[in-house]
N, C-alpha and C positions, 0 to 999 in steps of 0.2 A: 504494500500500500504506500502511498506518495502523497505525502502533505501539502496542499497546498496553502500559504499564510497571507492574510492581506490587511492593512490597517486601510481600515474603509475612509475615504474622506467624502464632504457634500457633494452629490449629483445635482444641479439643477438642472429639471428635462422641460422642452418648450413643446407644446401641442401646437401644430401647424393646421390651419387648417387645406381642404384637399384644392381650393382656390387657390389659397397659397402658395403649396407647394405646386400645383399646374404652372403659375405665372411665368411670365417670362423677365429678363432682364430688360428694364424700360429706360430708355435714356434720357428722358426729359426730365429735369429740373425748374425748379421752383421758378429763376428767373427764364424760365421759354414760354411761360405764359405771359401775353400782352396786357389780357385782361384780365381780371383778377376782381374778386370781389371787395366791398368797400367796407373798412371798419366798422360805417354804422348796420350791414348787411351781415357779416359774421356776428357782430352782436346779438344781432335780432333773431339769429337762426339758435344761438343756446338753450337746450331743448330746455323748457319750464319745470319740470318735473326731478331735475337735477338735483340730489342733497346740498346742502348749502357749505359740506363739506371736500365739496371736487370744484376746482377752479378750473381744469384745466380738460378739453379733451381730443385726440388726433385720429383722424381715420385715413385711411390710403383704401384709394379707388383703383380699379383700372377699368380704362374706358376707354372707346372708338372716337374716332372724327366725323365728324359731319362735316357736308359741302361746307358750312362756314367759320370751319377751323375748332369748333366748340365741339366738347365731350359729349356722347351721348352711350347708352349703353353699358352704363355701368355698373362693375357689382365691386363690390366689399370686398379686401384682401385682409385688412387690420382693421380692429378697433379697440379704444382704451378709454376708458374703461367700458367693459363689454356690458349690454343689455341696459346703458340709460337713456338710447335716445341719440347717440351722435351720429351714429351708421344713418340715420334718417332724413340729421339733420343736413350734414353734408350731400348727402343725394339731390336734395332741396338745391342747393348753391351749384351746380354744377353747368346751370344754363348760363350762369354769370363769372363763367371763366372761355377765354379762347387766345388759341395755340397762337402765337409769333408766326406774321407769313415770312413764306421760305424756310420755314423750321419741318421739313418732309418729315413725315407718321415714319415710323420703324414695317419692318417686314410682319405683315400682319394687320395694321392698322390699331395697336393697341397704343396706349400710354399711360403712365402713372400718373398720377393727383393726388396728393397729400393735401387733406383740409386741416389745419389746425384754432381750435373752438375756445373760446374761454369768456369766462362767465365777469357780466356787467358789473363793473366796479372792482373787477382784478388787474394788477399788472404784475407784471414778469418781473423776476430779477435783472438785474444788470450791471452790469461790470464795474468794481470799482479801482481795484488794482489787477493787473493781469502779468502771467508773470514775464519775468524780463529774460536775458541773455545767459547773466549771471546765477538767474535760479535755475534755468534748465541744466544749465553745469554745473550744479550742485548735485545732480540726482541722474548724472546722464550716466547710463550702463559702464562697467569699466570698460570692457573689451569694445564697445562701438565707440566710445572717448577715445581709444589707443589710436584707432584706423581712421580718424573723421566720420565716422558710419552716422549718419542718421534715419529717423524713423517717426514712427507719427502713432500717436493713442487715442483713444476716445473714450473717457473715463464720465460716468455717470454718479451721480453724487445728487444727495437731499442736500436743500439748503436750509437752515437753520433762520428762527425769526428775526436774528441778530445779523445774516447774512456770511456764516459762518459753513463751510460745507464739514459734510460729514457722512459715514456710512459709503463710503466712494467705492467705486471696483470699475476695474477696466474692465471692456465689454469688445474693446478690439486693439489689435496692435500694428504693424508692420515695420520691418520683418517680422513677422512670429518666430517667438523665442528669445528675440535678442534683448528682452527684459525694458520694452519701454512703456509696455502697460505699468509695473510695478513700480517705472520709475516716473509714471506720470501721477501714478495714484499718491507717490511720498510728496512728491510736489502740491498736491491740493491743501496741505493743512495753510500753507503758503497766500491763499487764495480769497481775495475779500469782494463779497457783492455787496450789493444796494439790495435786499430782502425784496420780492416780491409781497405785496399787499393787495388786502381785499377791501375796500371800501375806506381806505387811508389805514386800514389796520397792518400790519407786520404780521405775515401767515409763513410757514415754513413749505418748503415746495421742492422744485425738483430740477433736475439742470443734466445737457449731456456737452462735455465739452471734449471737442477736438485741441489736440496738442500737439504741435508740430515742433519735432527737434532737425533742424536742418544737416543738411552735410556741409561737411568743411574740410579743408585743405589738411590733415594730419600735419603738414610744417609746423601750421600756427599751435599744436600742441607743445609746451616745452618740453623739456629732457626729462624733467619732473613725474609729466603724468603717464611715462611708462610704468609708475608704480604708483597706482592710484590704488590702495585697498579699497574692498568693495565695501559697504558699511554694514551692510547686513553678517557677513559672513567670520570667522576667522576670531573669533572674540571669546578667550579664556572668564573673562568677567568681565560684567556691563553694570550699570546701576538698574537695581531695582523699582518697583513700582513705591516703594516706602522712600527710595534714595530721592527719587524724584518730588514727588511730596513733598515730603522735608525743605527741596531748593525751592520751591514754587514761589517765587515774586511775591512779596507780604503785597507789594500796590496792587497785585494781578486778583490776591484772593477774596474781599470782600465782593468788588464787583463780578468774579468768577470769569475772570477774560483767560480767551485761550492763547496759543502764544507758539512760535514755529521760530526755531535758529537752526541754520545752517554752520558749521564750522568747518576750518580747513586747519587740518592738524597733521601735525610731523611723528610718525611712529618711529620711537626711538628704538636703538638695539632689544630693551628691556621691554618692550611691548608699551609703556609707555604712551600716552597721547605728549608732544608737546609744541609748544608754539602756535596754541590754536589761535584763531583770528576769526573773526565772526565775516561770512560770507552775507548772509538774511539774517533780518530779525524782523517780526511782524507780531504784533505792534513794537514800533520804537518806543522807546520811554517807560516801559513797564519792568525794566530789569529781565528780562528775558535771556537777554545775551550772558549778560554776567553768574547769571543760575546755569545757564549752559555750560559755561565755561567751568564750573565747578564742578559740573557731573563727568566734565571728561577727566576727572581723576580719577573715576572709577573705572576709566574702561584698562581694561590690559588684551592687546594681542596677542594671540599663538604664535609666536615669531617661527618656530622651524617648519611650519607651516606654510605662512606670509612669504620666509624673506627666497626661497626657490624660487616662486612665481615673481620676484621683483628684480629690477636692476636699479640702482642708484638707491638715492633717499627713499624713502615709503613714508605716504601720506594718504589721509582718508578728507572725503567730503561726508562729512558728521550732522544727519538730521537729527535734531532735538525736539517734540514737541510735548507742551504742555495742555493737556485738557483738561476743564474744568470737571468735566467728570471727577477725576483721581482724587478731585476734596472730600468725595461724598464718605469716603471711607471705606467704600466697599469693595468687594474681591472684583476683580474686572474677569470677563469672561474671554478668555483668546478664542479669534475667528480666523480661519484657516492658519494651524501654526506651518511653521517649519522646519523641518525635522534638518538636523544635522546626524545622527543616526537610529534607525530600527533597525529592528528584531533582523535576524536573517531567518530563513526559512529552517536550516538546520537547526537552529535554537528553537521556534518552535515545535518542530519533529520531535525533540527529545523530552518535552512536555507536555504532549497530547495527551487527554487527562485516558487514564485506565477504565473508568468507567464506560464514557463514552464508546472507546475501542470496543470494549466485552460484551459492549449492548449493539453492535454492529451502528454508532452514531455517526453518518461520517461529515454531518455541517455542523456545526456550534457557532456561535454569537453572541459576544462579551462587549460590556461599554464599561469600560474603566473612567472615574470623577478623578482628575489628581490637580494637584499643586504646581507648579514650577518652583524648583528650588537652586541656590545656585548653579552654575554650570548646566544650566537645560535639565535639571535631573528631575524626574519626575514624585511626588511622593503619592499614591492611588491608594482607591478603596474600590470594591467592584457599584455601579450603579442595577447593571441588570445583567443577566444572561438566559438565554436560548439556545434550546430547551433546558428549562430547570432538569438540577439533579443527576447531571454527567458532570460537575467541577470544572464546567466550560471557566466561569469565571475564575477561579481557584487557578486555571491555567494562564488564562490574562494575566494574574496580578504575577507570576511564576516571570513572564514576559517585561514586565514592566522595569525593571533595572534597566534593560538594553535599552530606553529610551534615551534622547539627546533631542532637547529643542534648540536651536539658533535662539540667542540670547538678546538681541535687539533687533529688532521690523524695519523694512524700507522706509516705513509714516516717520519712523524717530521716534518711537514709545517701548516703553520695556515689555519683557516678557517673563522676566524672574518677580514673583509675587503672582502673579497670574493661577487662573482656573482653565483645565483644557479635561474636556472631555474626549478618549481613546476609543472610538469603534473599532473591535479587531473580531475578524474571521476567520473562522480555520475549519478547511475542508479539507477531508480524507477520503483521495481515489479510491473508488472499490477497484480489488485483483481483479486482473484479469481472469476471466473462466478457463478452468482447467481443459487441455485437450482432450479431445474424447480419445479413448485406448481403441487400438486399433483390433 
């Protein structure tokens, strides 16, 4: 029999509908329509029926041309939110849009239309700082920093009443892989809007922004940043979620402001941070930089790790950020960690629980509750497992020494103090059936 071991991480699965997935790729864009419907006409199409709790709603059509350039024909590919009324409302507007002449229909005669809806006496967020040259090299991948590589993310993010983003995940990259979803998403704490409002009120809402890190010349890189440590990676000890606390701005904590520095720091022989110098700080004036600058005492490098991948000095671009959350006191919960080592598959083999075996069990399912304790080390209790009564769990926790989390995130928040829940699987191949005797 052959064990198979898996520590399960979140699935999100999207339902497509069969329209959907039929459609074709449609090239027309927002600006190829000439005509367009008018402010006060999108207003008026906001279905009534609306909860007073949805500002906002987008449908994507695809539709035909008519002799005079205008859509006709159309069904529903998307809608958000589903079943209030916007699929209906948009169908309505569709006589009050037409195609740019000389913009030829695609093969087919089909095209896209995106109606986007929003409810009377709302406005959007809007930009107040966006980030500059300097923050995206703060957070630009090592290895596409080394070669001039750039790339482009689209990271979606709630915006908070205060105009504050949060809850962010990239949702696309290019290239995929070369880490510039994760480094667009450390760049948002960075990031300050004008809050969208409902009726002059401050309402928290929702935002999807494109991030473009350009290419450039590798010359303009100096000698330096062939030895850019990654910030995420390669960290013997980081400051904790208490370490952090403790620094938090006395001016930053009555009003609960959050707070994002950049630092550029020299890794000494001794793992060491030194010479940091403050890259960003947002807000200025709140002591942010200088509480930064304290907590890079706590960091130390794996140097015989670090200094093979390096030539010359080694230095890190160091996000810091402080979130008002961490005042509340309470255990923060980690959302997707990062493991710096599991389990191998041999370690589990060798404690597949005996019951299970003797009762012919060959799937179990264990969800380990643990702590992060220095050095990513995990401290667990079992929370559940599947099916009761094989020591499924009893085998998890057997498991749980071999963990290792990465000790600081791309955002710039710690990970030692933290709560991480462990889903782990373990399936045992049934033998193969015996040959039959000749």
């Amino acid at each position: 029999m052959g064990l198979k071991f898996e520590v399960m991480a979140g699935v999100a699965v999207s339902v497509v509908s069969a329209a959907a997935a039929g459609a074709q790729v449609l090239p027309f864009a927002a600006a190829d329509w000439e005509v367009q419907p008018s402010q006060a006409e999108l207003l008026a199409a906001w279905p009534a029926s609306t909860p007073t709790s949805i500002y906002e709603g987008k449908v994507q059509l695809e539709c035909g041309l008519d002799s005079a350039r205008r859509p006709n024909a159309c069904r529903v590919i998307d809608e958000y939110p589903l079943d209030l009324g916007f699929a209906a409302a948009a169908l309505s507007l569709v006589g009050k849009y037409e195609i740019k002449a000389g913009k030829a229909p695609p093969s087919g005669g089909r095209v896209a239309l995106s109606v986007s809806l929003q409810a009377p006496g709302y406005t959007r967020v809007e930009w107040l700082r966006k980030p500059t040259r300097a923050d995206l090299q703060a957070v630009w991948p090592v290895e596409a920093w080394k070669h001039g590589q750039g790339g482009w993310s689209a990271v979606s993010c709630k915006v908070s009443e205060a105009g504050m983003l949060f809850a962010c995940a990239a949702d696309a990259e290019k290239p995929a892989g070369a880490g510039f979803g994760a480094a667009a998403v450390a760049l948002t704490p960075q990031f300050k809007m004008k809050p969208a409002t409902f009726r002059g009120v401050p309402v928290a809402s929702s935002v999807r922004i494109p991030i473009v890190f350009p290419n450039f010349s590798p010359s303009m890189v100096n000698a330096a940043s062939a030895s850019l440590m990654d910030a995420t990676d390669f960290w013997l000890s980081a400051p904790s979620y208490a370490d952090v606390f403790a620094a938090y701005p006395a001016k930053a904590r009555n009003p609960r402001v959050d707070g994002h520095v950049t630092l550029n720091c020299v890794v000494a022989k001794d793992g060491l941070l030194k010479q940091c110098a403050t890259i960003t700080e947002a807000p200025s004036g709140m002591g942010f930089a200088e509480a930064a600058k304290r907590l890079s005492k706590h960091f130390v490098a794996d140097m015989p790790t670090v200094r093979p991948r390096a030539t010359g000095e080694i230095w890190v671009h160091l996000p810091i950020a402080f979130l008002s959350g961490m005042l509340d006191g309470q255990t923060p919960i980690l959302e997707g960690p990062a493991w710096s080592q599991l389990p191998t598959a041999e370690q589990a083999g060798e404690i597949y629980p005996d019951a299970a075996d003797k009762a012919g069990v060959l799937t179990g399912r264990a969800v380990l509750s643990c702590r992060v304790l220095a050095e990513g080390k995990v401290d667990c209790g079992v929370r559940t497992e599947e099916p009761a009564g094989y020591d499924f769990g009893d085998a998890a926790m057997r498991l749980a020494p071999n963990f290792r989390l990465k000790i600081w995130t791309a955002s710039g928040t710690p990970v030692i103090g933290s709560a991480v829940a462990i889903p782990i699987r373990f399936n045992m191949d049934a033998p193969p059936p015996a040959a039959a005797k000749p």
